[in-house]
C-alpha positions in Angstrom: 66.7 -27.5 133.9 67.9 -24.0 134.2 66.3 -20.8 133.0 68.5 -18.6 131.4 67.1 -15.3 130.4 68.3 -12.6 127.8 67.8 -9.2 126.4 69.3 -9.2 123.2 69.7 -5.4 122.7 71.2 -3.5 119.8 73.6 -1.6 122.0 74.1 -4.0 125.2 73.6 -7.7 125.7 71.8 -8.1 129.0 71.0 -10.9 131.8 68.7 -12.3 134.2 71.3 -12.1 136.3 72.7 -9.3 136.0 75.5 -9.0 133.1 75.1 -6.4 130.9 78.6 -6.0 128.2 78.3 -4.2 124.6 76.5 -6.4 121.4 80.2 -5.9 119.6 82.9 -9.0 118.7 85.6 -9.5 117.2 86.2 -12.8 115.7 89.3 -15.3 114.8 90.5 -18.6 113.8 93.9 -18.6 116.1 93.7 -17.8 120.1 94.3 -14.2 121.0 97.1 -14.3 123.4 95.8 -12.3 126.0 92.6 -10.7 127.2 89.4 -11.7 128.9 85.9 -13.0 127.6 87.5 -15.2 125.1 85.1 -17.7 123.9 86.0 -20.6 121.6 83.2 -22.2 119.6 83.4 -23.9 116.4 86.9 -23.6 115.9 86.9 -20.1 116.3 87.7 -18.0 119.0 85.3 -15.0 119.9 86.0 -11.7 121.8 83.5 -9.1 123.1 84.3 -5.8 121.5 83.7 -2.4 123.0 82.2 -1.5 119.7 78.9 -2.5 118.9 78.0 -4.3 116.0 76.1 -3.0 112.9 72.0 -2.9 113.3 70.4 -5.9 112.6 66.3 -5.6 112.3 66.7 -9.3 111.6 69.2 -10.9 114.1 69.2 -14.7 112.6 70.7 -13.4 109.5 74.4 -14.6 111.1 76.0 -16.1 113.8 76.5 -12.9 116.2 73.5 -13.1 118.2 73.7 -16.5 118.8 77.3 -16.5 120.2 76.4 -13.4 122.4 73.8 -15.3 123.6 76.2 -18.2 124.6 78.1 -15.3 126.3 75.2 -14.3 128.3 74.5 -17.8 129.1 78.3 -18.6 130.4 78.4 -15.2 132.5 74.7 -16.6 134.1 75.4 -20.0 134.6 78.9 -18.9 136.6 77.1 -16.4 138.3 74.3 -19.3 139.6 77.4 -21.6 140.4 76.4 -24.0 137.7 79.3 -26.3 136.1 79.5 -29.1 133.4 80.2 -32.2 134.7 82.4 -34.9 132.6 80.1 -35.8 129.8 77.3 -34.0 131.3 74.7 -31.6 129.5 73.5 -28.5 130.9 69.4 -28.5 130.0 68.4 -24.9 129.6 65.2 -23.2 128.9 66.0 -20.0 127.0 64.1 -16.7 127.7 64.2 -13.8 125.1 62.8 -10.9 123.9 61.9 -9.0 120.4 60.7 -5.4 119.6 57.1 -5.2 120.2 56.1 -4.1 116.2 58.9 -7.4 115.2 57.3 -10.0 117.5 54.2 -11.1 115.5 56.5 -11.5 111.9 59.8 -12.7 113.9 58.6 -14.8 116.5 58.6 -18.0 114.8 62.2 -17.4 113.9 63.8 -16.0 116.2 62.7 -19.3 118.0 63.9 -21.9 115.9 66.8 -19.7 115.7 68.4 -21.2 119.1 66.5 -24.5 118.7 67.6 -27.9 117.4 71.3 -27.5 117.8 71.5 -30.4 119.8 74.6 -30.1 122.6 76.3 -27.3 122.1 80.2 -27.6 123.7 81.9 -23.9 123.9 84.1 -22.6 126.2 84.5 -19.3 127.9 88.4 -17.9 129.2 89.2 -21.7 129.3 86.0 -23.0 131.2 84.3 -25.5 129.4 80.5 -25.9 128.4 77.9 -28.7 127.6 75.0 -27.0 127.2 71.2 -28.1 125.2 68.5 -25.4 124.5 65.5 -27.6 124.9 62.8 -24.7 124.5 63.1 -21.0 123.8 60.1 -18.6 125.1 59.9 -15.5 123.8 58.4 -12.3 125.1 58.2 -8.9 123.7 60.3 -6.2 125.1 59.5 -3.5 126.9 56.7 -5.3 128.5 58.8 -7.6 130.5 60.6 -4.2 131.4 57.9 -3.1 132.7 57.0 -5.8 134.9 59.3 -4.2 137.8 56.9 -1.4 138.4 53.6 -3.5 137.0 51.9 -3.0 140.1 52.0 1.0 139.8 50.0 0.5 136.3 48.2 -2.5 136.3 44.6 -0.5 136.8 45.5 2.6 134.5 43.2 2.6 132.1 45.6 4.4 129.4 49.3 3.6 129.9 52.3 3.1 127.2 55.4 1.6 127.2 58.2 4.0 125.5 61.9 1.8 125.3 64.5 3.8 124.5 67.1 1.6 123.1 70.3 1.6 120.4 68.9 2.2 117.0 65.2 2.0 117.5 62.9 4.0 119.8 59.9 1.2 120.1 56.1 1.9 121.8 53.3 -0.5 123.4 50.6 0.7 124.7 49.1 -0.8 127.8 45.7 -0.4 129.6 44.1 -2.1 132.3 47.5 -3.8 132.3 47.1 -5.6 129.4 49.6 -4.9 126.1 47.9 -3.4 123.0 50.2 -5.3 120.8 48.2 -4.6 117.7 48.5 -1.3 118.1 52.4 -0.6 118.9 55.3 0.7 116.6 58.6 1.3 116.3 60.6 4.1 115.4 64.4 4.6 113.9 64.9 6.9 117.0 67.2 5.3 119.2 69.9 7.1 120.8 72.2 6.5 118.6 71.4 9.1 116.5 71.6 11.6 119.8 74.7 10.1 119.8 76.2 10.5 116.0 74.4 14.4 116.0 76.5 15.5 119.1 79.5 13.9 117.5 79.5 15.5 114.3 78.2 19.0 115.5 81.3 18.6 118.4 83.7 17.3 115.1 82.2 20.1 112.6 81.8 23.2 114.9 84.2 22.7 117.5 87.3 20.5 115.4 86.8 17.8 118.2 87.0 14.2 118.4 84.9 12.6 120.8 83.1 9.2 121.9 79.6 8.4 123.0 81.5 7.6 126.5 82.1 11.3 126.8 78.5 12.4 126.0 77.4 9.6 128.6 79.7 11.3 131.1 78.2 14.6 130.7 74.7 13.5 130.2 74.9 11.1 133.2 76.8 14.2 135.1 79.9 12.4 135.9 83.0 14.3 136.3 84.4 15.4 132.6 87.0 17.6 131.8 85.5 18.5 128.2 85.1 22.3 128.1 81.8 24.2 129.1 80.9 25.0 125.5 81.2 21.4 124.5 78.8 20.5 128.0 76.2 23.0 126.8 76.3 21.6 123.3 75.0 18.3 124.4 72.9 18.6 127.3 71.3 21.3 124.4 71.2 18.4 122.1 69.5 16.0 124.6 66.6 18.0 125.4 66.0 18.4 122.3 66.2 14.9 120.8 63.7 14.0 123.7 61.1 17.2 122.7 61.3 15.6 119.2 60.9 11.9 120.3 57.6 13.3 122.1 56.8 14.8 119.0 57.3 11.6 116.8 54.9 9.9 119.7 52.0 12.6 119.6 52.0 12.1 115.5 51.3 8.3 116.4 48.1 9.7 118.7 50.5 9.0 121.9 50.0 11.8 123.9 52.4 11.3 127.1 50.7 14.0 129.3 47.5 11.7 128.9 49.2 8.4 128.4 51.0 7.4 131.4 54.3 6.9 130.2 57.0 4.5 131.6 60.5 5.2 129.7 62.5 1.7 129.6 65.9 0.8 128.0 69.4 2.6 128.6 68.2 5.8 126.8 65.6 6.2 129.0 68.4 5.9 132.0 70.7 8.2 130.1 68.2 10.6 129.3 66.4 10.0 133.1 67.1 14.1 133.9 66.0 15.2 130.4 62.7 13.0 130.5 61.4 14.7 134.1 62.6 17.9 132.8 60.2 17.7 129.7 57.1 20.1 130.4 55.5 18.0 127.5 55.4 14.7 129.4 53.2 14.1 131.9 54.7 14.5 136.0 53.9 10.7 136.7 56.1 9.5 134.6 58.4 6.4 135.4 61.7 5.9 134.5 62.8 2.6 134.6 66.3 2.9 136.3 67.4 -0.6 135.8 69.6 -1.9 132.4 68.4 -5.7 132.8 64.9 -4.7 133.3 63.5 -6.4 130.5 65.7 -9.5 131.3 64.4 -10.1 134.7 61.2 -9.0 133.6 61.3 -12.4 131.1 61.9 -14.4 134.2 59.1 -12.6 136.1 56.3 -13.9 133.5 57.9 -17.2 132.9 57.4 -17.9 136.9 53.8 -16.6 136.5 53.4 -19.1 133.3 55.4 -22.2 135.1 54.0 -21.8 139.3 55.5 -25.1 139.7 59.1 -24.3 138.8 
């Protein structure tokens, strides 16, 4: 048996094990005759595109999340050195993840979603897969994110969980280091719309073209050769979409200079300088600085669950 574990983000698909690569394909019914990351299942032939695809609040709806799944679980079982023997099949127990205010109405599906598919055969760039999902856990992000730095809150009486991903922004409060599912949420604040404001104020006011991989460059303060004007215009734009996400949080009683807060996700890493520079947030905040957080994290409670594995 091998455990594979996934974060199925909006923006990035992440592993266990370390892969992270965008939630975008591109899809075909003849091989692509070059490239990488070509995977061929069910007559069809699969490519990881480095634009995302469109948000999905249900993700069983189609095929996509399944077959970025099968990505993440190529890329893992490479990475461990696991292979397919002639007519062998690859057990695996599949760890995942859903929004905290998603888990309780999604759970069930979302499980049976990558169940009962007896052996599934794919391959990835030409190697070759036999591979069964004979049971699916699944966790609720930004809680298994947050079992990295557990041992910093597991005794604060009033702690809360903000993930910053894609398209949603979601919260889970935690005390005594226990999650207050019943009273989380989610809100249609992810960076993404940081991301489409600075492009169209950079298109409308300044006649530029631009990609969120230049505002990452300039919010992440790698070298960019964008003018000054264009600099100041986002870093503006960042401080102020966190001031308005701790806004959104305080009208949902979450006051993050009394709540300790730990920021997870890759806004919270983009956004790490604009976070501590926030006079509303409280100076003990943590910034989860890791991308696959919230996949380890899966692996971190299913140990805890199974002692014996």
């Amino acid at each position: 048996m091998v455990v594979v574990s996934i974060d199925n983000g909006n923006k990035q698909t992440k592993t266990g094990r370390g892969a992270v690569f965008t939630s975008g394909l591109s899809v075909s019914t003849t091989m692509p005759g070059f490239g990488s990351d070509i995977l061929h299942w069910k007559d069809k032939y699969y490519m990881l595109s480095s634009k995302r695809g469109a948000y999905l609040r249900n993700k069983t709806t189609n095929d996509d999340c399944f077959v970025l799944t099968l990505y993440g679980i190529a890329k893992d079982l490479i990475a461990s050195g696991v292979r397919s023997g002639t007519g062998q099949t690859i057990p695996i127990t599949l760890l995942v993840g859903l929004p905290p205010a998603h888990y309780g109405a999604q759970y069930k599906s979302f499980r049976s979603y990558f169940l009962n598919r007896g052996p599934i055969e794919f391959a990835l760039d030409g190697q070759e897969f036999r591979i069964r999902i004979d049971d699916c856990k699944v966790y609720v992000q930004g809680f298994g994110a947050l079992m990295s730095v557990y041992g910093q809150v597991r005794n604060l009486s009033n702690a809360v969980v903000v993930d910053m991903g894609g398209f949603t922004l979601d919260y889970l409060p935690v005390r005594s280091g226990a999650p207050c599912v019943a009273e989380c949420g989610s809100l249609d604040d992810g960076v993404i719309k940081l991301y489409n404001k600075v492009l169209s104020r950079c298109n409308g006011e300044l006649d530029l073209l631009l990609s969120e991989d230049d505002v990452d460059a300039v919010l992440q303060n790698r070298q960019s050769d964008l003018p000054g004007e264009v600099k100041q215009l986002m870093r503006a734009a960042a401080a102020e979409y966190v001031d308005d996400i701790v806004s959104r949080l305080r009208e949902r009683d979450i006051d993050l200079r009394i709540s300790r807060p730990i920021f997870v996700g890759g806004g919270a890493m983009l956004l790490k300088d604009y976070i501590n520079g926030n006079k509303r947030i409280g100076s003990a905040a943590i910034v989860v600085d890791d991308i696959t957080a919230n996949a380890k994290g899966y692996q971190i409670m299913y140990r805890r669950e199974n002692p014996a594995m």
